[in-house]
N, C-alpha and C positions, 0 to 999 in steps of 0.2 A: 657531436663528433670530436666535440676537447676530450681529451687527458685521461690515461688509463694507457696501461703497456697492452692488453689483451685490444684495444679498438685501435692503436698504433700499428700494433701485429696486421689486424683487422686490414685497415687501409693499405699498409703495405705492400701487404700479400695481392688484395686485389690489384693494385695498381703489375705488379709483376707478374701475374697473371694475363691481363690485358696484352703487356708488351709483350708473353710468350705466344699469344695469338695475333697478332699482327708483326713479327719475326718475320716468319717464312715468304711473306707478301713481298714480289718483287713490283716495287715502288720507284720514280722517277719524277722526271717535273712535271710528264703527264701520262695516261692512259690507264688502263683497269685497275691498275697496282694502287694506284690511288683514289679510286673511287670503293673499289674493296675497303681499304682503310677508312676511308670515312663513312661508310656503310657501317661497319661494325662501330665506330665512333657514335653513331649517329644511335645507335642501338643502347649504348649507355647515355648520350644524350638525348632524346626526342627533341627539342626542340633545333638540333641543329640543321642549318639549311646548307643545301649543298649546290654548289653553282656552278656553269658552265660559260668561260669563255671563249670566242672561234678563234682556232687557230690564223696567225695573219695579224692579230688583233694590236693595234701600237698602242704602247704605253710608254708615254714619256720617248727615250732613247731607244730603245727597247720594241721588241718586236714576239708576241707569243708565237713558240715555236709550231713542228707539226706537234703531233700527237705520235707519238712510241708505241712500240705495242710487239712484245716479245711470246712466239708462242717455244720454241727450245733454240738452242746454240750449244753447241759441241766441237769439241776437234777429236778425229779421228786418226789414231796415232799408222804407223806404219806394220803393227803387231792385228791394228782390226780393233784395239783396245779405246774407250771412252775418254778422252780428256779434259780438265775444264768446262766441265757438264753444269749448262744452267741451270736444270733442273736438282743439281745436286746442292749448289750453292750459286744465287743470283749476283753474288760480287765477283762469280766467274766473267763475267760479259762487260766490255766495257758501256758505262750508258750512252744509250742511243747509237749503239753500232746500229749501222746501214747493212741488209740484208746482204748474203752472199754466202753463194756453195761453188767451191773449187778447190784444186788440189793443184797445193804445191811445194815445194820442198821446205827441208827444217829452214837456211841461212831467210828466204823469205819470210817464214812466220817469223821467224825472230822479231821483226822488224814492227812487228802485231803484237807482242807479249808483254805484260808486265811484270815485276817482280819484285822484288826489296829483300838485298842484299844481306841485309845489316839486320832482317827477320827471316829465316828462311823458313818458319813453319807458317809464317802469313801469309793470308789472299789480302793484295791490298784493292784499293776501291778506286777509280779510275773512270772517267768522262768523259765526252766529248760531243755536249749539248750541241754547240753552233758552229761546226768543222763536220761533215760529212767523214764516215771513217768508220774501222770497224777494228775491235781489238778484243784479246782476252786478258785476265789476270790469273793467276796462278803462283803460288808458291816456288820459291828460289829451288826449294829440294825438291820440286814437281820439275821446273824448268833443266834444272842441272840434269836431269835422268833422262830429258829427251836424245833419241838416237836419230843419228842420220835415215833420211829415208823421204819418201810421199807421207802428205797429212791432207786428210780432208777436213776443210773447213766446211763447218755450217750454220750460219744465220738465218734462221727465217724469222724476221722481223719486220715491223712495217712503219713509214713516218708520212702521216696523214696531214697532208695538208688541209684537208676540210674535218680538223680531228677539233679538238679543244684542249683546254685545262680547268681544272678541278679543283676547286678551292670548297674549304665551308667557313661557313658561320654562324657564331650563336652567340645574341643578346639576347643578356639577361637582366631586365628593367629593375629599376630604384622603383621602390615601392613608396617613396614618399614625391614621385612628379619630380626628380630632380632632371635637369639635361645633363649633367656632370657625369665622363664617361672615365673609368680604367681600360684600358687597351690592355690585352693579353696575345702574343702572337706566338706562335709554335709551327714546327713544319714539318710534311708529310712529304717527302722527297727521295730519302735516301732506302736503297735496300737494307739488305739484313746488318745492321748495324742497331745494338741497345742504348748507349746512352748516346752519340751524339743524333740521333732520330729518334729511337722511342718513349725515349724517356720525357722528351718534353711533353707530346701531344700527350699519356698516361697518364702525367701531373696537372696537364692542364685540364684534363677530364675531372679528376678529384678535385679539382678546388670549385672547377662549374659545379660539380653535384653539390659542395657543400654550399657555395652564394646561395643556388638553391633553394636550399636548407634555412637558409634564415629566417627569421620573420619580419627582420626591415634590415632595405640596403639604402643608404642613403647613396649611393654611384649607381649608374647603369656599366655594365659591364661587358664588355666587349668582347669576346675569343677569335680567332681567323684559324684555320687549318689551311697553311696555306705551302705551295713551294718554295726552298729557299731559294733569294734574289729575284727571279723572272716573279714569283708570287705576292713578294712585298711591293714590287715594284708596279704591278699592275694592282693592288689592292689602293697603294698612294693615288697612281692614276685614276680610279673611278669613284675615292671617298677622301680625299685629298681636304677640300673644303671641310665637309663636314667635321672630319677630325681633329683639322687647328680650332674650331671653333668651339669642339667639345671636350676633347680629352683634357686631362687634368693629370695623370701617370700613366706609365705604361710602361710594359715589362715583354723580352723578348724571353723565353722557355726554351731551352737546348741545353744538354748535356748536364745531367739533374739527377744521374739515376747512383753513382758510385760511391763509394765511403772516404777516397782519399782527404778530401779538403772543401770545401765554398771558398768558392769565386765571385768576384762580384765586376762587373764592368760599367762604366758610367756613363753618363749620356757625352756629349761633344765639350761641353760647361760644364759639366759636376756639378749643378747646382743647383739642380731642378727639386722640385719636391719626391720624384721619385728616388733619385739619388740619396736625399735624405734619408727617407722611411728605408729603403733599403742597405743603408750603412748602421741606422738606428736599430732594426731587426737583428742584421747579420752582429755587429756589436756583442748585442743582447743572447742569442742563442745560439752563436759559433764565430765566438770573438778573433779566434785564430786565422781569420779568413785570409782569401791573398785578394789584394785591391789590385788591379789591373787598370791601366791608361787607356783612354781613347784610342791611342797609337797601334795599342794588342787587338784593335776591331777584326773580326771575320765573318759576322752572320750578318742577319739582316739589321739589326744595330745602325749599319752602315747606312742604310737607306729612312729609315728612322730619324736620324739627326741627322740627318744631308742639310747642307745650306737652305734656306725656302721650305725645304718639311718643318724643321725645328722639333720634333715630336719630344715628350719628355721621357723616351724609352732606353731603359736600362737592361744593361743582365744580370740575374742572378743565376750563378751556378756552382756544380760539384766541379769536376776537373775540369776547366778550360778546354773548350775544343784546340786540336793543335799542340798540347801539351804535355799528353801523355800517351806513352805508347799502342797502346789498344788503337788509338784513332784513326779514321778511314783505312781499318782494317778485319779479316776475320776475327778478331783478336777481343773486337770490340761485342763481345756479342751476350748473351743472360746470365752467366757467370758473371761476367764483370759488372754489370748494373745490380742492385741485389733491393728486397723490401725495405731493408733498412735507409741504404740510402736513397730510394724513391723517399719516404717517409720524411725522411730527414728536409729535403728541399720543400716537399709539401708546405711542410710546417712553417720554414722560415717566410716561405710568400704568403703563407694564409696567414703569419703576422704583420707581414707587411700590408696585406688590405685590411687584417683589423687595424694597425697605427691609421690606414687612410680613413677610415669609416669612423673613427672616434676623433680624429684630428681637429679642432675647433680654438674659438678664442675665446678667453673667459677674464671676467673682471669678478673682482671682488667685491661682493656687495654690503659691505662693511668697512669702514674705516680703522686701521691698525688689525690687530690680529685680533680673530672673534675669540669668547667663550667658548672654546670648544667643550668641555665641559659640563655646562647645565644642557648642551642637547644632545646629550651620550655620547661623543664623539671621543672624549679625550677620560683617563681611569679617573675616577672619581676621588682614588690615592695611589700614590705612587713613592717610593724609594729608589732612592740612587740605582742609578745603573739599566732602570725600569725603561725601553723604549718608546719611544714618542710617537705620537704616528706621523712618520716623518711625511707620505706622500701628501697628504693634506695640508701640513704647514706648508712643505715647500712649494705647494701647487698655488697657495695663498698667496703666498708671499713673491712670487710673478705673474699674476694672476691680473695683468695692469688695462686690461681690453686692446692691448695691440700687437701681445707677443701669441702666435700657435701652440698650442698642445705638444705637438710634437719638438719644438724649438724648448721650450719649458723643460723637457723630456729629456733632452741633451743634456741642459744646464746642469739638472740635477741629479744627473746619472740612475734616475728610474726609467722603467720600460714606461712606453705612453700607455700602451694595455693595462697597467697596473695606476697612471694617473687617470685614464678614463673611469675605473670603479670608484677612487678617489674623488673627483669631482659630482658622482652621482649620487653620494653620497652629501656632498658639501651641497649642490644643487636643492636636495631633499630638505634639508635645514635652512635652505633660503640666504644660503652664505657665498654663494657664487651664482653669477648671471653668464647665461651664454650668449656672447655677443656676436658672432658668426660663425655657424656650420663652415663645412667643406665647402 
């Protein structure tokens, strides 16, 4: 799956494909909407598993909610006319409005409606998981047109206290016995929204098929489909231990699908090894990136590096949730994600677990700089101007059994992708010793 415009196109396209079938899916922290999604997830994965926790259930501070479960909601203008039709568009309904049919004038619905001013061809996106309540969202030039008069509301929805929530997951084993895990997290939460929803779980699908695809992983590899906040939180609660013990990187997936820019957010420290590899990548294949502070947190990131989790999970992304206008709105929708930039994030994380899968320490198994030379390594003749094979030298010549692969890789402003062929090379001739894996 390397390299070629026509299998870039290839992966592209499928992945934006994917996100235009799991669009329409009205989705939340819990109920059908989410288990649809992972059903069809589960259809390009096999091996992902899909879990049910009871509603009621504590985790941590925290408490899982009922279960949602929307079958239409509408207002019913004063004309007999349709308004705010869920069925039209699921960012019409605020989430987890509480059932209700009644009629009563405009100054009251007001009091129910959202809008944004400052967009007026937007539906914006609007909640109200743990407040009992019920609301619509609708466009300013939807809002502005409404007349005096009776409006029927209608909600029929339901919040199941004996419901659950829905999470999946899919490891995918090191083929060499290693216990050393990459954490991958993504969230299955929000309605018709493309990049800051779909675009994650779509990328993270493409890079599971491709680990896959390997023929050795030295990590075991993690994914979760999980709700954002309530979902990371209750994932910490029941694999808590296991993952301080195992993880070694990890990467939060959100908002990955558009062409503006890469984003990149760090852990709590900045100083983790995934911080690395992920400054190293983005560096490397879209140097322009914007580096964001801890400070700018908004997903699950948060709960990730919370005090006592310590997890070494990063972001990597296209436009910054929060950033750019499309955001938690209609606005946000398969226009503005596009193959291209699905493609584009792909690539940069699928180098950032190649840097982690080649990452190692190496000493040099020779004193001074070898003959490159007599074992074909270096031109036999050469004139001025003629290039050296620099990765090799340079990779030698730090090459002391205490500095990483990927630290070396800084130093010398090569990709580590580019000193891992370098050293298997220099390995082959017996000029380099590998003194610790990942």
């Amino acid at each position: 799956m390397d390299g070629g415009k026509a299998v870039e196109e290839d992966i592209g396209n499928r992945m934006h494909e994917l996100a235009r079938e799991l669009f329409p899916i009205a989705r939340s922290l819990t109920g059908e909407g989410v288990r649809e999604t992972l059903g069809i997830l589960q259809r390009e994965l096999p091996g992902l598993t899909i879990k049910e926790v009871p509603s009621g259930t504590a985790c941590f501070d925290w408490t899982v909610p009922p279960e949602w479960n929307v079958k239409d909601a509408y207002i019913l203008g004063p004309d007999g006319r349709k308004l705010a039709d869920f069925r039209q568009n699921n960012l019409h309904l605020v989430g987890y409005s509480a059932p209700i049919r009644q009629t009563i004038g405009l100054e009251a619905l007001q009091a129910h409606l959202h809008s944004l001013p400052e967009q007026p061809d937007a539906i914006p996106y609007v909640t109200s998981y743990y407040q009992k309540n019920w609301g619509f969202c609708l466009s300013q030039k939807q809002r502005d047109a409404l007349e005096e008069g009776e409006y029927e509301v209608v909600i029929d929805s339901t919040l199941d206290d004996d419901g659950s929530l829905t999470y999946g997951e899919l490891v995918i084993p090191s083929t060499m016995g290693a216990d050393r895990e990459i954490f991958v997290s993504t969230y299955v939460c929000h309605p018709s929204m493309a990049n800051n929803e779909l675009s994650g779980p779509v990328v993270s699908t493409a890079l599971a098929r491709w680990l896959q695809s390997l023929d050795e992983r030295r990590y075991t590899y993690r994914f979760i489909f999980i709700p954002e906040t309530i979902g990371s939180i209750l994932y910490l609660s029941l694999h808590l231990e296991h993952l301080k013990a195992h993880v070694t990187a990890g990467f939060n997936i959100s908002c990955v699908g558009d062409e503006r820019v890469y984003s990149y957010l760090p852990t709590r420290r900045g100083t983790t090894l995934s911080d690395r590899i992920a400054r190293h990548a983005l560096g490397h294949l879209a140097p322009d990136y914007v580096r964001h502070s801890f400070l700018e947190r908004g997903s699950d990131e948060r709960q990730y590096n919370a005090p006592g989790v310590d997890l070494p999970v990063v972001s990597v992304m296209r436009s910054k949730y929060g950033t750019y206008p499309e955001y938690h709105t209609s606005m946000d929708n398969l226009e503005f994600i596009t193959p291209a930039g699905l493609y584009g994030s792909y690539n940069v994380l699928r180098h950032c677990f190649k840097g982690l899968e080649c990452n190692s320490i190496y000493k040099a198994a020779v004193l001074c700089e070898p003959q490159l030379g007599k074992r074909g390594l270096y031109p036999s003749a050469r004139k001025k101007g003629d290039p050296k094979p620099r990765e090799m030298l340079d990779l030698l010549a730090y090459a002391d059994g205490k500095t990483d692969l990927l630290e070396i890789a800084d130093t010398t402003g090569h990709p580590i992708w580019v000193l891992a062929e370098a050293a298997g090379k220099l390995r082959a001739a017996d000029l380099l010793e590998e003194i610790s894996g990942p």
